[in-house]
Each structure stands twice: as C-alpha cells, then as structure tokens.
Kinemage of the C-alpha trace (Angstrom):
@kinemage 1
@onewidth
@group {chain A} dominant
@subgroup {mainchain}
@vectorlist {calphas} color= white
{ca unk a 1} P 0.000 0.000 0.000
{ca unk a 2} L 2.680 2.214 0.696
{ca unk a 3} L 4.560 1.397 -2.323
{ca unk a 4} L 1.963 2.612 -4.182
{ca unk a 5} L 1.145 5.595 -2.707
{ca unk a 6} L 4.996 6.770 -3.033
{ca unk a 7} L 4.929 5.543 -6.685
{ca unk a 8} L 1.620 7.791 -7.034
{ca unk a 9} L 3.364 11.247 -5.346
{ca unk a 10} L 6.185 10.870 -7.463
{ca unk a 11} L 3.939 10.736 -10.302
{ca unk a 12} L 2.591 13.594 -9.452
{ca unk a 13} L 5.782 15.724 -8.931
{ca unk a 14} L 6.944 14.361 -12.051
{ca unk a 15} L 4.101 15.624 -14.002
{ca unk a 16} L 4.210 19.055 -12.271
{ca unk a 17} L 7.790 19.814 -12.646
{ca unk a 18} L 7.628 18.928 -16.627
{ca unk a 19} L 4.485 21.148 -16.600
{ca unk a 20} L 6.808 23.812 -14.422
{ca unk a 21} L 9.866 23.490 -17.063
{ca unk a 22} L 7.345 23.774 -20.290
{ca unk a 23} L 5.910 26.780 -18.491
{ca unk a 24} L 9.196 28.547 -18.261
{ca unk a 25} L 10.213 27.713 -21.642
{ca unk a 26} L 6.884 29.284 -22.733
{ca unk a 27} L 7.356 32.382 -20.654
{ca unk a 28} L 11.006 32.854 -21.506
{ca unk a 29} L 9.703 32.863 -25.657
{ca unk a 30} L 6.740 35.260 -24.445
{ca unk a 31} L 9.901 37.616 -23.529
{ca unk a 32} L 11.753 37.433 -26.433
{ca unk a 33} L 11.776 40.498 -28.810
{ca unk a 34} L 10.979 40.078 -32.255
{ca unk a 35} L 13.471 42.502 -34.016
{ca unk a 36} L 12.322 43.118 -37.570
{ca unk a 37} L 15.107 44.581 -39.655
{ca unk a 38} L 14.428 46.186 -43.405
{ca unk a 39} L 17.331 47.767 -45.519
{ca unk a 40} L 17.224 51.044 -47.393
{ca unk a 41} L 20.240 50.562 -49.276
{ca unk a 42} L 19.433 52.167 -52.916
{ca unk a 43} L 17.888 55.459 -54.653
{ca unk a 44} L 14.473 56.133 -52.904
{ca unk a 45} L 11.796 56.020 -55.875
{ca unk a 46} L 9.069 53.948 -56.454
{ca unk a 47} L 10.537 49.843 -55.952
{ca unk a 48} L 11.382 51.383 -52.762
{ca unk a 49} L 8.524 52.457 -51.921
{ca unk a 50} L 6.619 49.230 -52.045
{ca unk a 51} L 9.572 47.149 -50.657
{ca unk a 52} L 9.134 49.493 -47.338
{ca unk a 53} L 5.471 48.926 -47.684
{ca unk a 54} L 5.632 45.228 -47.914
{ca unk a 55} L 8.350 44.795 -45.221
{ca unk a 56} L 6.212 47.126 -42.677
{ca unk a 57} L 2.741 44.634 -43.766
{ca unk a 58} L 5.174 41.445 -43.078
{ca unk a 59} L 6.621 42.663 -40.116
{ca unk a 60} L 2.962 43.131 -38.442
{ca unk a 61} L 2.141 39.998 -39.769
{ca unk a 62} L 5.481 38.373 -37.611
{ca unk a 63} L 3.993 40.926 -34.795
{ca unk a 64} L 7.124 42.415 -34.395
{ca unk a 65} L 8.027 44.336 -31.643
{ca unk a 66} L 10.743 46.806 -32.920
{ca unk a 67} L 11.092 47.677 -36.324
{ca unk a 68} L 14.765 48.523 -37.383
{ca unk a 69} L 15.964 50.522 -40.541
{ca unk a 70} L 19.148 49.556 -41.927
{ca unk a 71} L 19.868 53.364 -43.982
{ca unk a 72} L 22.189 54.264 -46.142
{ca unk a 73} L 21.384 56.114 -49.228
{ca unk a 74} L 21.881 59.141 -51.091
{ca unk a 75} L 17.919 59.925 -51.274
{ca unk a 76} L 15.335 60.203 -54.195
{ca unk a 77} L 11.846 61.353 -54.915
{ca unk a 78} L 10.032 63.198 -52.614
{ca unk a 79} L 6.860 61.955 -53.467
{ca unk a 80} L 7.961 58.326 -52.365
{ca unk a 81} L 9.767 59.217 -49.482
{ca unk a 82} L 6.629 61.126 -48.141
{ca unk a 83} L 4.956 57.678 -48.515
{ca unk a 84} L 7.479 55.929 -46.431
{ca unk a 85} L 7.454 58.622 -43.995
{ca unk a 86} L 3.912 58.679 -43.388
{ca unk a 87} L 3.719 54.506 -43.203
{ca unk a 88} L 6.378 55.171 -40.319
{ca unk a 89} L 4.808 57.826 -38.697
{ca unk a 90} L 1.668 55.921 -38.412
{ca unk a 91} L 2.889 52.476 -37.418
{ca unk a 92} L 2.045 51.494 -33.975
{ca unk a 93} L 5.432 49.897 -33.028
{ca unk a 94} L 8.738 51.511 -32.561
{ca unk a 95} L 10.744 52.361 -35.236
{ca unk a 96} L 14.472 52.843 -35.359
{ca unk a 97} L 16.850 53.615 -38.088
{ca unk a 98} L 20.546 52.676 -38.121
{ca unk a 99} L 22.372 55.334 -40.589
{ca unk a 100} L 25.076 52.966 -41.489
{ca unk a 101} L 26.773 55.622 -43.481
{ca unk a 102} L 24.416 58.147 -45.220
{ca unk a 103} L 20.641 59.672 -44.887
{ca unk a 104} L 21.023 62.464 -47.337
{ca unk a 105} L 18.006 64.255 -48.827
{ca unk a 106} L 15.121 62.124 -48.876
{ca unk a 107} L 17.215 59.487 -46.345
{ca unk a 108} L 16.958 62.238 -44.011
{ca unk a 109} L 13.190 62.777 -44.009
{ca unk a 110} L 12.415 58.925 -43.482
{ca unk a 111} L 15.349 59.287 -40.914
{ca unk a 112} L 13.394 61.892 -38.727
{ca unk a 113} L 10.386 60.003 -39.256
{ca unk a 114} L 12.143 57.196 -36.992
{ca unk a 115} L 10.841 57.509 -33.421
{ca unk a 116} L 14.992 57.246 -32.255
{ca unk a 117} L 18.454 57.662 -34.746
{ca unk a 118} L 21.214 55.622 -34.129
{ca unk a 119} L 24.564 56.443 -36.469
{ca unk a 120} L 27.912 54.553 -37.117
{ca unk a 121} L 31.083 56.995 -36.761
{ca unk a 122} L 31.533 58.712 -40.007
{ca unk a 123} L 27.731 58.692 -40.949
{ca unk a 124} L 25.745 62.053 -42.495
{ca unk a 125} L 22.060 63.200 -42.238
{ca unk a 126} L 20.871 66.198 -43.851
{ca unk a 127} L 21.262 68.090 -46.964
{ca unk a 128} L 17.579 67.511 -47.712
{ca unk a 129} L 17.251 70.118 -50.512
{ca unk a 130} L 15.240 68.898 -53.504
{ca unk a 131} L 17.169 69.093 -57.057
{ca unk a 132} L 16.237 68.042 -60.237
{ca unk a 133} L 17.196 65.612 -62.280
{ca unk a 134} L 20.321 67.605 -63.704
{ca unk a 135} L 21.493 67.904 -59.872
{ca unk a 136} L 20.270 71.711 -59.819
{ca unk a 137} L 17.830 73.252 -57.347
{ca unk a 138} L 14.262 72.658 -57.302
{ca unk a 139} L 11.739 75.663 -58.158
{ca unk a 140} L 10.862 77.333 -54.584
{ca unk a 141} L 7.289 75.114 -54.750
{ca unk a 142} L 8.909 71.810 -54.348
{ca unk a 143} L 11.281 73.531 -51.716
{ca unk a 144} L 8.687 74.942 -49.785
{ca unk a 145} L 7.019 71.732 -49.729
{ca unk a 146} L 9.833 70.131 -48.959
{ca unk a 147} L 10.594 72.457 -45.727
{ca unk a 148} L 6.996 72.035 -44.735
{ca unk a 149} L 6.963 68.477 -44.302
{ca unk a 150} L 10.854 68.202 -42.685
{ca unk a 151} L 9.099 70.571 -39.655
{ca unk a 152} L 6.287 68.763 -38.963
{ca unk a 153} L 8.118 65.597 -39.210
{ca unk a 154} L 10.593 67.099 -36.492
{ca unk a 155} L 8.188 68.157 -34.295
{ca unk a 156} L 6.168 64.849 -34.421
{ca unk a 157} L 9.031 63.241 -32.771
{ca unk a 158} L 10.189 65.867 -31.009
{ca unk a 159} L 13.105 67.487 -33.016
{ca unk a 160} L 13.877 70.981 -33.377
{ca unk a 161} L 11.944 71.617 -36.319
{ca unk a 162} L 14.259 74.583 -37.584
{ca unk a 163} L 17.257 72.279 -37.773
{ca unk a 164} L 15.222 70.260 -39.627
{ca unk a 165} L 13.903 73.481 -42.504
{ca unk a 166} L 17.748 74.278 -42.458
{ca unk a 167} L 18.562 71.197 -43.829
{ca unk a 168} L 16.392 72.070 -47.055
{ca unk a 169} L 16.323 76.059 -46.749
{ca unk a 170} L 20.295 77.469 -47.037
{ca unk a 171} L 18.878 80.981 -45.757
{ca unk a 172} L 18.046 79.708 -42.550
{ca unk a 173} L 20.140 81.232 -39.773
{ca unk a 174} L 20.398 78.610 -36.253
{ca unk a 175} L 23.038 80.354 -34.216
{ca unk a 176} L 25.634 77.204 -33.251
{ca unk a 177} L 24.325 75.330 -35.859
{ca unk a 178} L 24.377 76.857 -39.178
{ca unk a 179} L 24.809 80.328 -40.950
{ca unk a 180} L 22.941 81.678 -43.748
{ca unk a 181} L 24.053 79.963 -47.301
{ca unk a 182} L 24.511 76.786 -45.736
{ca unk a 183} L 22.466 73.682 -45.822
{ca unk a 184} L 22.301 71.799 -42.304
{ca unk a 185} L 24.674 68.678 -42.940
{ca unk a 186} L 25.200 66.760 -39.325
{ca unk a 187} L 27.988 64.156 -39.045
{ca unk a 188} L 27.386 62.016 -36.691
{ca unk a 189} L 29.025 63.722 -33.207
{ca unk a 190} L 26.847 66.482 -34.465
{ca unk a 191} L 23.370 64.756 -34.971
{ca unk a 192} L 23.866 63.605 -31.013
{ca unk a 193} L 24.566 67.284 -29.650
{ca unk a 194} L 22.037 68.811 -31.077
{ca unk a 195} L 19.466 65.946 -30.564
{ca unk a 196} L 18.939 64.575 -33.596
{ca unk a 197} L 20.708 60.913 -32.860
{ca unk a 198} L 20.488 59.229 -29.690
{ca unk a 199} L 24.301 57.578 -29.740
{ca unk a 200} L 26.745 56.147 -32.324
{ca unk a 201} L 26.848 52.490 -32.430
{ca unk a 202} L 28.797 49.961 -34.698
{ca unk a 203} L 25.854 47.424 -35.523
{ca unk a 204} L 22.493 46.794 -34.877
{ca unk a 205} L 23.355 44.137 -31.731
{ca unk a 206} L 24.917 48.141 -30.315
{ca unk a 207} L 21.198 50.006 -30.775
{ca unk a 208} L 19.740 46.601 -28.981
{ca unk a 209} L 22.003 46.816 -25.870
{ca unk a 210} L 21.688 50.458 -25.129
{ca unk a 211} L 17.912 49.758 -24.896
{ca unk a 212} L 18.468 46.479 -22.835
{ca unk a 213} L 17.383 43.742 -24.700
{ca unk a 214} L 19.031 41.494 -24.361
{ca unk a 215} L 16.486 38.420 -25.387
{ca unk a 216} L 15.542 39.125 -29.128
{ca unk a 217} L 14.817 37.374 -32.156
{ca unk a 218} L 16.196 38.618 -34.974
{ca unk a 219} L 14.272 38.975 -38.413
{ca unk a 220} L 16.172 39.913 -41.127
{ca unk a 221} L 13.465 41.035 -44.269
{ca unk a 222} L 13.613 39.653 -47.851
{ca unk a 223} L 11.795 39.512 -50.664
{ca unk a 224} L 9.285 36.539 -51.365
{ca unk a 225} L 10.305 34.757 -54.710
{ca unk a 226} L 6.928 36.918 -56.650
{ca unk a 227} L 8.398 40.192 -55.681
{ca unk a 228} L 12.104 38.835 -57.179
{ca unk a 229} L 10.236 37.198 -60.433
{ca unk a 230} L 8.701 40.948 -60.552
{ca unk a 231} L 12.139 42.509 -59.664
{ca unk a 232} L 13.645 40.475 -62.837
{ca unk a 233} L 10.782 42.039 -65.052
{ca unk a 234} L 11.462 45.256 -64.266
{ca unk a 235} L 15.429 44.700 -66.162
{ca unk a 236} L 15.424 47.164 -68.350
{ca unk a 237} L 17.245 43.935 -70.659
{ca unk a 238} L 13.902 41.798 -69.440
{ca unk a 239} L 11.812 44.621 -70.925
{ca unk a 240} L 13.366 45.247 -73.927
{ca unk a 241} L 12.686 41.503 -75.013
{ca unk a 242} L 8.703 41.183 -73.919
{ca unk a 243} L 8.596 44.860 -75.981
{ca unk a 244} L 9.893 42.601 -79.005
{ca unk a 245} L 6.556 40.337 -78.098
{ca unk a 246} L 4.353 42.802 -78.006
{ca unk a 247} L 5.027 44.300 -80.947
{ca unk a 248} L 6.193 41.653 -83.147
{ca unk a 249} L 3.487 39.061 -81.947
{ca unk a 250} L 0.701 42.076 -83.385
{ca unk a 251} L 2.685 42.729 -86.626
{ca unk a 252} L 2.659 39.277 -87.043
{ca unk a 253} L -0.764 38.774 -86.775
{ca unk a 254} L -1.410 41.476 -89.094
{ca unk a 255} L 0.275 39.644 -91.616
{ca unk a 256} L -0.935 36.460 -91.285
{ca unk a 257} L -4.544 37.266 -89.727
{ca unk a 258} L -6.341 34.188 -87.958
{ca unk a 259} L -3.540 32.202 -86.646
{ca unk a 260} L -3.896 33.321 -82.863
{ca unk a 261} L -0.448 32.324 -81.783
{ca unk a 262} L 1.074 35.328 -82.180
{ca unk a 263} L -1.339 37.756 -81.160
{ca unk a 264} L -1.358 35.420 -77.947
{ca unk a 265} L 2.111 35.631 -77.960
{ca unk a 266} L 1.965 39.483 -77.763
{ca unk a 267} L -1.111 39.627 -75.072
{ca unk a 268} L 1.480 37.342 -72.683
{ca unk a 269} L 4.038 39.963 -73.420
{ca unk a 270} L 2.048 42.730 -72.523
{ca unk a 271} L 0.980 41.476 -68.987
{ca unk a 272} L 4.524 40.687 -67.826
{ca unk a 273} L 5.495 44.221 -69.258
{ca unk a 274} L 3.020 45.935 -67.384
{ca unk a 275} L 2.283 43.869 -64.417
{ca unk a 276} L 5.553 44.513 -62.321
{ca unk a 277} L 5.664 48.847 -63.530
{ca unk a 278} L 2.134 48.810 -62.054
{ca unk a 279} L 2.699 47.174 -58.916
{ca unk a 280} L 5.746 49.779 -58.236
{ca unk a 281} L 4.011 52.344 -59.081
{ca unk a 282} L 5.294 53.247 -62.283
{ca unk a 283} L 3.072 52.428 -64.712
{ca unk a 284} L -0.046 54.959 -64.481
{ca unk a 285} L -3.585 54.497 -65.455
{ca unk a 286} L -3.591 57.334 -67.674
{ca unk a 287} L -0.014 55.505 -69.394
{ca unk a 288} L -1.987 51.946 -70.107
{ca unk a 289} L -4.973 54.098 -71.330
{ca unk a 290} L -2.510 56.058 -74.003
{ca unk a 291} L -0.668 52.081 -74.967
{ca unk a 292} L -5.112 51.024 -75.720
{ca unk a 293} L -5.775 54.378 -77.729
{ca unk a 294} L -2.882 53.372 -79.393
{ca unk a 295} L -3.934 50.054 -80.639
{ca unk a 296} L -7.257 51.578 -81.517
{ca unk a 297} L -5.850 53.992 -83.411
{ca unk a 298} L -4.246 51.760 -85.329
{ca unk a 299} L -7.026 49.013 -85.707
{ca unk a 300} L -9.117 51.806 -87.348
{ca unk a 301} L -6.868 52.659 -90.095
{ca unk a 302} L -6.170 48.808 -90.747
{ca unk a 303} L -9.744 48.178 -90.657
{ca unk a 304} L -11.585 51.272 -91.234
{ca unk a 305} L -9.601 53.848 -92.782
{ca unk a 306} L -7.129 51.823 -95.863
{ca unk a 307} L -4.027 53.219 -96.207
{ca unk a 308} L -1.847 54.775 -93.392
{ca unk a 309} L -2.180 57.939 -92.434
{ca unk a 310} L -2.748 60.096 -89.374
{ca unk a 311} L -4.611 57.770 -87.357
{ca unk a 312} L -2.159 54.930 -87.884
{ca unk a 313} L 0.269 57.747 -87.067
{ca unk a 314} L -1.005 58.898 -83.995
{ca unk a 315} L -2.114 55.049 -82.863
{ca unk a 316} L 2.156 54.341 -83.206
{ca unk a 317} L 3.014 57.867 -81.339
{ca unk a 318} L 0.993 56.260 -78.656
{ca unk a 319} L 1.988 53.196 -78.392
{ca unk a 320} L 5.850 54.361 -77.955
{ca unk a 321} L 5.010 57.056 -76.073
{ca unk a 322} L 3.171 54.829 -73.663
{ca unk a 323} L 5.766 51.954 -73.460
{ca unk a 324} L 8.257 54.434 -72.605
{ca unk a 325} L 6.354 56.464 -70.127
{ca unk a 326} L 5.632 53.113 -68.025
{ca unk a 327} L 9.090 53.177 -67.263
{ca unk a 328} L 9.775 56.092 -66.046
{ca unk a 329} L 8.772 57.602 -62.547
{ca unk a 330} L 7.236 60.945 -64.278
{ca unk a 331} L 4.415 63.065 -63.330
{ca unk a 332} L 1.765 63.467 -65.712
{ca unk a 333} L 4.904 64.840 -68.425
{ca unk a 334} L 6.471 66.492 -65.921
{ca unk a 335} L 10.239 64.790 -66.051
{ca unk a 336} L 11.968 67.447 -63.804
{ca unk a 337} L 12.960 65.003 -61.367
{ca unk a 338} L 13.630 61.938 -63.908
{ca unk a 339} L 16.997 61.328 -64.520
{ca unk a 340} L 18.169 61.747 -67.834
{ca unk a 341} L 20.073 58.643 -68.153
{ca unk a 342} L 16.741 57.072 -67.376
{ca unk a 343} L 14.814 58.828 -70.178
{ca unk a 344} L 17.552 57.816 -72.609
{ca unk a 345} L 17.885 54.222 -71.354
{ca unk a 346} L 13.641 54.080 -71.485
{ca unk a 347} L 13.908 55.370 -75.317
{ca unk a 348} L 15.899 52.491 -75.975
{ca unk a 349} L 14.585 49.878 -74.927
{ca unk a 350} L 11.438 50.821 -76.661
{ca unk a 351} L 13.135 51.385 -80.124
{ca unk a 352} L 15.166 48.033 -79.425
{ca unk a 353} L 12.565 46.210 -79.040
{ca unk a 354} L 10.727 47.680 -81.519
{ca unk a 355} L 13.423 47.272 -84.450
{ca unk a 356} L 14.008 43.626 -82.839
{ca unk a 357} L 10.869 42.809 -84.223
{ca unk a 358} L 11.084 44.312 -87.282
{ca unk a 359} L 14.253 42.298 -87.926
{ca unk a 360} L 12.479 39.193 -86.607
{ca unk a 361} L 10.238 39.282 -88.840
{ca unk a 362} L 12.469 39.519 -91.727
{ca unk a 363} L 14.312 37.262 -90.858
{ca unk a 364} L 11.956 34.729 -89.693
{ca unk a 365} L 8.473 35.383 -91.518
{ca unk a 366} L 8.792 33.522 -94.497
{ca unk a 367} L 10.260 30.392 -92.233
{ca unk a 368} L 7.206 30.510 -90.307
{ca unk a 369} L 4.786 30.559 -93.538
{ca unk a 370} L 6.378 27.404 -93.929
{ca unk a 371} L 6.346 25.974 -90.796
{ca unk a 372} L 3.816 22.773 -90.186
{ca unk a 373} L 2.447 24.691 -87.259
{ca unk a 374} L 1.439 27.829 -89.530
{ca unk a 375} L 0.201 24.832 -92.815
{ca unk a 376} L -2.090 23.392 -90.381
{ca unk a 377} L -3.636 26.304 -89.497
{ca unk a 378} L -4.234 27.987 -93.114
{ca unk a 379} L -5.171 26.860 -97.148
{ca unk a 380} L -2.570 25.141 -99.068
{ca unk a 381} L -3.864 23.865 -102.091
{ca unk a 382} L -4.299 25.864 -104.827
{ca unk a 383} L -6.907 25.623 -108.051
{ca unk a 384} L -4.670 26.294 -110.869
{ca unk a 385} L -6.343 26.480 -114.165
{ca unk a 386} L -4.447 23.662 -115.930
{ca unk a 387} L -6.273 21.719 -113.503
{ca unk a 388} L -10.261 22.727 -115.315
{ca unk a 389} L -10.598 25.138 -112.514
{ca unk a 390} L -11.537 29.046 -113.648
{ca unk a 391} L -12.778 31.865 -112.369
{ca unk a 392} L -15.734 33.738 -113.748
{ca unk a 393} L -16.551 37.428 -112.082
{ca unk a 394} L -19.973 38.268 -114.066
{ca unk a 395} L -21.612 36.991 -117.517
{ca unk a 396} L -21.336 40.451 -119.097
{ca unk a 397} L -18.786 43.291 -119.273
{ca unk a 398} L -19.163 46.595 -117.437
{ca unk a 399} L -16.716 48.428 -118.884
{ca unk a 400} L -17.655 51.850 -119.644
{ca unk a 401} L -20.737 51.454 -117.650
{ca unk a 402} L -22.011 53.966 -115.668
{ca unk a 403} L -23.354 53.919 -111.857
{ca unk a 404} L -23.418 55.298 -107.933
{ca unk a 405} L -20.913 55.277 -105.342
{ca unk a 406} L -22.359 53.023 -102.824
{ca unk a 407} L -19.694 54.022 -100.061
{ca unk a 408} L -17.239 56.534 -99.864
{ca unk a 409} L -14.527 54.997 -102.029
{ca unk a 410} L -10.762 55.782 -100.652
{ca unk a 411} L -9.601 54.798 -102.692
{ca unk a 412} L -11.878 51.758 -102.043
{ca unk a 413} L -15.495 50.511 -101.769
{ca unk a 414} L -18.744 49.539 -103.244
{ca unk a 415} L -20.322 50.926 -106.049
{ca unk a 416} L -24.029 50.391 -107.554
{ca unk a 417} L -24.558 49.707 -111.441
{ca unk a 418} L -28.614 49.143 -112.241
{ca unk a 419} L -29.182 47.568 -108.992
{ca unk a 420} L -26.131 45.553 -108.709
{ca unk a 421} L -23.844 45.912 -106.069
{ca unk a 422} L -19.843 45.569 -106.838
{ca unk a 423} L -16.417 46.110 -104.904
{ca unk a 424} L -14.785 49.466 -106.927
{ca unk a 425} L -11.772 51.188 -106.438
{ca unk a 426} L -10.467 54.357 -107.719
{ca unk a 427} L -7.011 55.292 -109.681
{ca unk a 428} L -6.428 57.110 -106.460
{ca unk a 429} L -8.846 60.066 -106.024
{ca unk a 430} L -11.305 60.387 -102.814
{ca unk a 431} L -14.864 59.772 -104.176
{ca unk a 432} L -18.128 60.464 -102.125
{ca unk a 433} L -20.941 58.118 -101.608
{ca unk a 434} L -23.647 59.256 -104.240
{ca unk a 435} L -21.395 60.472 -106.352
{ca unk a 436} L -21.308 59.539 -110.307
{ca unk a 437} L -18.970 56.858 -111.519
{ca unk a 438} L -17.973 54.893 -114.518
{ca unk a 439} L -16.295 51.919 -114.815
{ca unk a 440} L -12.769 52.277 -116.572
{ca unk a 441} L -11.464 48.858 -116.080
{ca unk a 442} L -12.400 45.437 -115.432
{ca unk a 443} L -9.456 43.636 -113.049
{ca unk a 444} L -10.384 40.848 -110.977
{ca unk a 445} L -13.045 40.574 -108.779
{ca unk a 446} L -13.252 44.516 -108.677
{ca unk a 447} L -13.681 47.394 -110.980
{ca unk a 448} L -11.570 50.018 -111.619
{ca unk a 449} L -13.569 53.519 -111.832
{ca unk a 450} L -13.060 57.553 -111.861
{ca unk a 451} L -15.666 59.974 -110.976
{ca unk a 452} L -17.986 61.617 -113.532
C-alpha cells in the first residue's frame, strides 16, 4: 500500500515539474523580442517604396516588436519618401533607423520620421534640398514643400523643427548650428549634440544593448520569390525583349490574320510588361490608357480607314510614347525630377525592341509561312487552271458602264450599277458616296472607276 502511494506522489511531482519546465520555456519565448530589420540601401523612388510597404505589412504579420531601418542612401523622390514617412509615422510599433553611413536628402526625411536615430562613426544626415534631375535646385514650390513636411516631421518626434527646414532652406540662420548659405549637414558627433541621434553604435546588436534587450529574435526582411520574379521584369534587358513580343506578336498577326499564336504571344508579353511597372508604381492608369488608344488607333486605319495615315500615325506615337512612359517615374509629363540617363535608357529599350521585331520578322516570316504549325492552321492547295478550274466574275462586261458610289470609295469601296452591287476602287482620287462613276477597267473581282 505504501509502495503505491509513493509511486503515485512521485507521479505527481513528475508531471508538475515537466508542466513547471514547459511553463518557463513558454514564458522565456513570451519575452523574447521580435526585431524586424528592413534595408534602405538604394535610390528612394518607387521599388522602394513598395519594398518598405511590404516589409512594414510582413513585419505586423510576424507581430514584431521593434522595427529597425538599416539606412544608407543618397535619397530620391520626394513623393515616395513622403509615402514611407507617413507609413512610419503611423505604425504602432517603434521604429528605429541605423544610418550605417548616409541619410542624405530624402534618407533624411524617413530618418526623422524614426521615433529614435542611431549612427555609425563617419555617418551624415541632412542636406535635404530637392534638385532636379540635372542635380540643380528645385523651383521654390517643391522647396517649400519640402521644408513644410521636414518641420512637422521634427516636431512629431520631437526634433527641433528649424534644424530640420535648415537642412532644405540654405537661408536659414540657427546660431551654433548653421549660418545663412549653408544647408544643415550633421555628421554624426553632431546629430547627437544637437538631438537629432540618440548615440553612435557599430551594428544593430549596439542600438539593442543600449535599450536592454538582451532576449531578441532577430528577423532579417527579404523579398518573397513573386516580388524577385517581378524585380527580374522590371530589367530594363527583361523589358526590352517582352517589348519585341508585343510588338512583333501584333505585326505578325497582321500579316498572317487568324492564326492566334502570335497575337497570344503578344497579349502574354504585354501582362509581364506591365504587371511589375504597375505594382511599383510606375506604370499609371492614364499611361496603359494612351498604350489602348494606341492600338485603336491603329485598328481603325487597318480596318476602317485603308491606307496609313494620321490615325495609324497617332495610334504608333501612342503606343511608344506609352511603353516608354511606363518606365519612367514621371508626373503626368512632368520629367523634372527623372533622370536623364533614365529617359535615354527608357527610349531604348522601346526602339530596341521595336526594331528587334522588325528584324524578326524579316528574318523569320517567311520560315514561319512554312512551318507545319502555320500549314495546319491555313489553305494550301491551290486551283490552278491547268487543272479545269476558272474563275468567272460576271456573264457580261461593265466596262464603260455607268453607276453610284455606294460608299465613300478611298480609294476603295462599293459601287451600284442598275441595282447591282460591286467592290470598286479608284485610280487614287477620294470619291463620295452618291457620287457619279464609270467603270474604266475590269481587273479581278473589282472594278476600276473615276468619278464623272
């Protein structure tokens, strides 16, 4: 009896002291920090922008509980940097940014955003003045702009907000800081004294100790494989080659109308092109709608309108206009702050790609006429007339006759002759419908007429 009541205690405090252990384990991983770390290490424009978005929408998904910002660029466009400031102004967690080297210009505003500014020796934050794409100064609108948000940034997180103007604004005077003609550029001795850095560190384990913790978990952010597939889209190479499917696949399919395979070819080639400009923010709604008024400009003069003239014009004005627009972070035309190595590298892609296809097809159109793929899909046999076969258009000749324009002819179209309608064309000459015609010549299925 005893045995088994000793047997049953120890079975007891066996059972407690695993629950004991598992409950410390649990509490000890309740304690540990999640430290979610995202690197600004390029140009601030739009890719940025949506990697900072989509590393700020992971890291709540992780429920992390610091954010870090590994910083060091040279800055970029406003307009996307106001973005990322804003998303890190709002966000409900700390955030932190580690200025391993520079925060210039736009670095500096997402910088300031940061609730606290941690700097290796050697680093630089300021010089937030907005230039153009030739490196010159901004008119005064995008500098007042500019100066507007750096204060109230400043002040949100309780900067002096006039450091922060003089680091756009050379005319403002801070007595120990700065004197007029001089943007506010702080190393990083200088960002601590006048409290816009809490220490200098060597590495992000540094910015972790001076806050004590000492537990963490350490998430370092990368991109999922869809965001790298879109990455390799956006290859200015990458694009250059689905621009050569676009617009070979439709000038194939122009000259071989009905086969599908090319036009198909061209439709895949359009969603890869614009799919990954769209999702960073390049590609504009008002861009895609100029590539489709494109196209329908020049469907109507294939279809419509025969010949080529201003619509087909205008529909290929579009089209490279549009293609080359997509790439480019402009604003509505406005390419003040695109750089011009961008513009030029845009341009030719587009007229690569372009003359790629024109050179495809070539060299490769007639092969594909004679491919099995291309025989089984159109009429190979012929009905030559030392076979019995001929061709009879009407029992009687009209030549001479006279008769109605049906249609506008131009120089094309259908004409009336006692009743009887027939496909006409002219020598040339635009001819109204209604108007008076006579039949000149008798070639093929169509007549030949001039206006009377």
């Amino acid at each position: 009896m005893n045995r088994i009541i000793k047997t049953t205690v120890l079975s007891i405090l066996s059972v407690l002291c695993a629950f004991g252990v598992y409950a410390n384990v649990e509490q000890r991983d309740s304690d540990r920090k999640k430290v979610f770390v995202l690197k600004i290490r390029n140009d601030i424009d739009p890719r940025m922008n949506r990697y900072v978005d989509l590393a700020l929408s992971q890291a709540t998904k992780e429920e992390a509980d610091i954010i870090i910002v590994d910083m060091d660029t040279y800055g970029g466009a406003v307009g996307d940097a106001n973005d990322i400031r804003t998303r890190i102004l709002e966000y409900d967690k700390p955030v932190w940014v580690f200025i391993n080297n520079d925060a210039a210009s736009a670095g500096a505003l997402i910088s300031i955003a940061c609730d606290s500014i941690y700097m290796v020796p050697g680093a630089n934050i300021g010089a937030a003045t907005v230039v153009t794409a030739d490196g010159t100064a901004a008119p005064d609108k995008y500098q007042s702009y500019m100066r507007s948000i750096m204060r109230s940034t400043a002040e949100e997180n309780g900067r002096d907000p006039l450091i922060a103007e003089g680091m756009v604004d050379d005319r403002v005077e801070i007595e120990g800081v700065t004197e007029s003609g001089k943007i506010v550029t702080f190393t990083t001795s200088e960002a601590i004294k006048h409290g816009y850095a809490e220490a200098e560190v060597t590495s992000i384990d540094d910015i972790l100790k001076r806050n004590d913790v000492t537990d963490y978990e350490l998430l370092d952010y990368e991109l999922g494989w869809s965001e790298s597939v879109i990455a390799f889209f956006l290859n200015p190479v990458v694009s250059g080659i689905l621009i050569l499917m676009i617009t070979g696949g439709i000038f194939f399919e122009l000259q071989t109308p009905g086969v599908g395979f090319p036009l198909a070819a061209a439709g895949v080639g359009l969603i890869f092109y614009l799919t990954p400009y769209y999702l960073n923010g390049l590609a504009a709604n008002w861009e895609i709608a100029i590539f489709f008024v494109g196209m329908g400009l020049i469907a109507l003069e294939i279809f419509v309108i025969p010949g080529f003239g201003v619509a087909g014009i205008a529909g290929l004005v579009c089209i490279v206009g549009a293609l080359i627009l997509i790439m480019l972070d402009n604003d509505v035309f406005d390419f003040e702050f695109v750089p011009s190595g961008e513009l030029f590298t845009a341009s030719m892609v587009v007229m690569a790609g372009m003359l790629g296809s024109i050179i495809l097809f070539l060299v490769f159109g007639y092969r594909f006429t004679e491919s099995n793929m291309f025989k089984r899909v159109s009429l190979q046999g012929t009905q030559d007339s030392d076979e019995g076969y001929t061709v009879g258009y009407r029992e009687i000749s009209l030549l001479g006759k006279e008769g109605t324009a049906f249609t506008i002819l131009r120089p094309s179209g259908r004409i009336e002759i006692n009743d009887e309608l027939y496909d006409a064309y002219t020598r040339g000459e635009y001819i109204e419908k209604g108007d008076k015609v006579k039949v000149i010549s008798e070639e093929g299925a169509s007549l030949k007429v001039k206006s009377i």
